[in-house]
Steps between C-alpha positions, in 0.01 A plus 500: 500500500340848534385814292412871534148453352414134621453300776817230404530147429583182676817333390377212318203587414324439188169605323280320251277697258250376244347716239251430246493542130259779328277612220493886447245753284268214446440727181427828572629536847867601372746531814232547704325163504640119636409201647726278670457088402576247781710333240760508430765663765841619608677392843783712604711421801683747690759534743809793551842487669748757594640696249733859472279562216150429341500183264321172364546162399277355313343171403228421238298186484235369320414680111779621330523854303563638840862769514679336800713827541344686838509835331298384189253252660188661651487363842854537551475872392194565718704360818795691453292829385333462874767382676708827341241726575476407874866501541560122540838370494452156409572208287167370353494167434175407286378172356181563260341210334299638225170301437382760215602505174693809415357674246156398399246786657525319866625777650816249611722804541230710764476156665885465579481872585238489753639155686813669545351866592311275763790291614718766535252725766433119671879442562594861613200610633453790315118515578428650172136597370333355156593811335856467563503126432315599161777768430810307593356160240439776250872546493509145373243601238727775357805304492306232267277677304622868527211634635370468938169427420292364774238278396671156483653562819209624655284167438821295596540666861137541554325229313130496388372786155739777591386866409876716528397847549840720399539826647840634470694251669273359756309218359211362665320183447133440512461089493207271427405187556420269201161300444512158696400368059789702320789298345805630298597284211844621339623452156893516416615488187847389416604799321842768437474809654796720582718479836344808660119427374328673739648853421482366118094465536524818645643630227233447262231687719327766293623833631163698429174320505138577378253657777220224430777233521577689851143467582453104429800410735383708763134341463617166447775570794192559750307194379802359657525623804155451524448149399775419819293765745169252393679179485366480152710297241354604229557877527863422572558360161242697290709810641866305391473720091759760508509708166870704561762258662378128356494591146816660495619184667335233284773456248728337740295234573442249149129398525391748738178579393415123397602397886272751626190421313581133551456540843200687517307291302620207727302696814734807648423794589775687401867504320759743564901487377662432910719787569735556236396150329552304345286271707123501471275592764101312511253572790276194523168477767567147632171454596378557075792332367803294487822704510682243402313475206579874377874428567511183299305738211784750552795278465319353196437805329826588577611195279323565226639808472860301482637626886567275770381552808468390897204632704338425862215586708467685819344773734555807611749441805591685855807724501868430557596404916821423696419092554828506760692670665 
């Protein structure tokens, strides 16, 4: 099987891609910021036969909450969107076995996105830069949420504290490496939001803001950056306050600001609202204090404040990668 703009495909063959979950803004980084987790992740196996026209089949595994249709599930729509766009005749068969709950702030849909963006340039050898990965898993973004934003996808294909500097329509990432000491513990509450949350939390973003509020997030956004540059914990999560998005945000989540205060009085660093929430973000130094600790403080709080909730700990994580093909 052969294209115009790639190099073909073996009949028969198949490719495996794994991409991992995400936490965006980390407060006052909006759309710009992310890091990816190396926990939890998607697999997505493909493989293509001949076909008069371009076409999936799909299979979904694992969480449910997932649209099985190929036009209305992300990594579906990213294959055929490439697959279209390079003039390949094919029937896509795709099995994705999601391993992030849909949803919660875990960027699950940029993680689907960016397995099959990968897959999909594996399997037809499409040779495709990191910008045009970025912008074909984007198109998974805007089928989700209604908006191709880059920074969940970003962290997912690249891994480490991704910076997504937007210009126009050629994205470029700038990617750190974490401190050996930093742990993630993540809060989700058990809570009703509606179908399409993540354009619904967009929805309640202040359309004006106030130039000193302007001012804090981009002071607190360089502490950031910063804190990853020195390897310094502490700076990471003393620069986690956002004073636009968060607030605007807060009412979604019951017990919000009880969560956050429980955990840094337990020992982190920081506590930011995970992409569009409503899980709960904490930095912890591993070194100064059990993370485990701050999450058990989080799901308490959470508790008392009458929610239910399910929470785990982790670290910052490498990016997605084709494990076969």
């Amino acid at each position: 099987m052969r294209n115009s703009r790639g190099r073909g495909t073996r009949p028969g063959r198949r490719v495996v891609a794994v991409a991992p979950a995400s936490s965006a803004n980390l407060g006052p980084g909006f759309d710009v910021f992310a890091v990816a987790l190396e926990r939890p992740m998607d697999r997505l196996t493909l493989s293509a036969e001949k076909s008069s026209k371009t076409e999936a089949l799909l299979k979904v595994r694992g969480v449910s909450g997932v649209s099985v249709r190929a036009e209305e599930n992300a990594a579906s729509y990213v294959a055929l969107s490439m697959a279209r766009d390079r003039g390949i005749r094919t029937l896509l068969r795709i099995e994705l076995k999601k391993g992030i709950p849909v949803g919660v702030g875990l960027g699950s849909s940029a993680a689907s996105s960016v397995a099959a963006a990968l897959a999909v340039g594996e399997l037809f050898e499409l040779e495709l830069s990191q910008t045009e990965l970025l912008r074909y898993a984007a198109l998974g973004e805007r089928l989700s949420s209604g908006t191709a934003h880059y920074d969940n996808v970003a962290a997912s294909l690249v891994g480490g504290f991704s910076v997504t500097i937007n210009d126009g329509d050629r994205p470029h990432v700038i990617s750190y490496s974490p401190p050996r000491a930093l742990k993630l513990c993540l809060a989700t509450p058990v809570v009703a939001l509606p179908k399409r949350k993540t354009e619904f939390a967009r929805s309640l973003l202040p359309s004006v803001t106030k130039l000193s509020a302007a001012v804090h997030n981009l002071s607190m956004a360089s502490a950031i950056v910063s804190g990853f540059a020195r390897g310094d914990v502490e700076l990471i999560g003393y620069g986690m306050r956002d004073e636009i998005v968060e607030p605007a945000r807060a009412g979604m989540i019951p017990g919000f600001h009880e969560v956050r205060r429980a955990a840094i009085q337990s020992g982190a660093s920081g506590v930011c609202i995970s992409g569009a929430g409503p899980t709960l973000l904490a930095v912890a130094d591993s070194l100064k204090t059990s993370p485990q600790t701050i999450l058990k403080a989080m799901l308490s709080a959470f508790g008392h404040a009458g929610v239910e909730a399910t929470g785990f700990v982790t670290k910052v994580g490498a990016g997605a990668r084709v494990v076969s093909s």
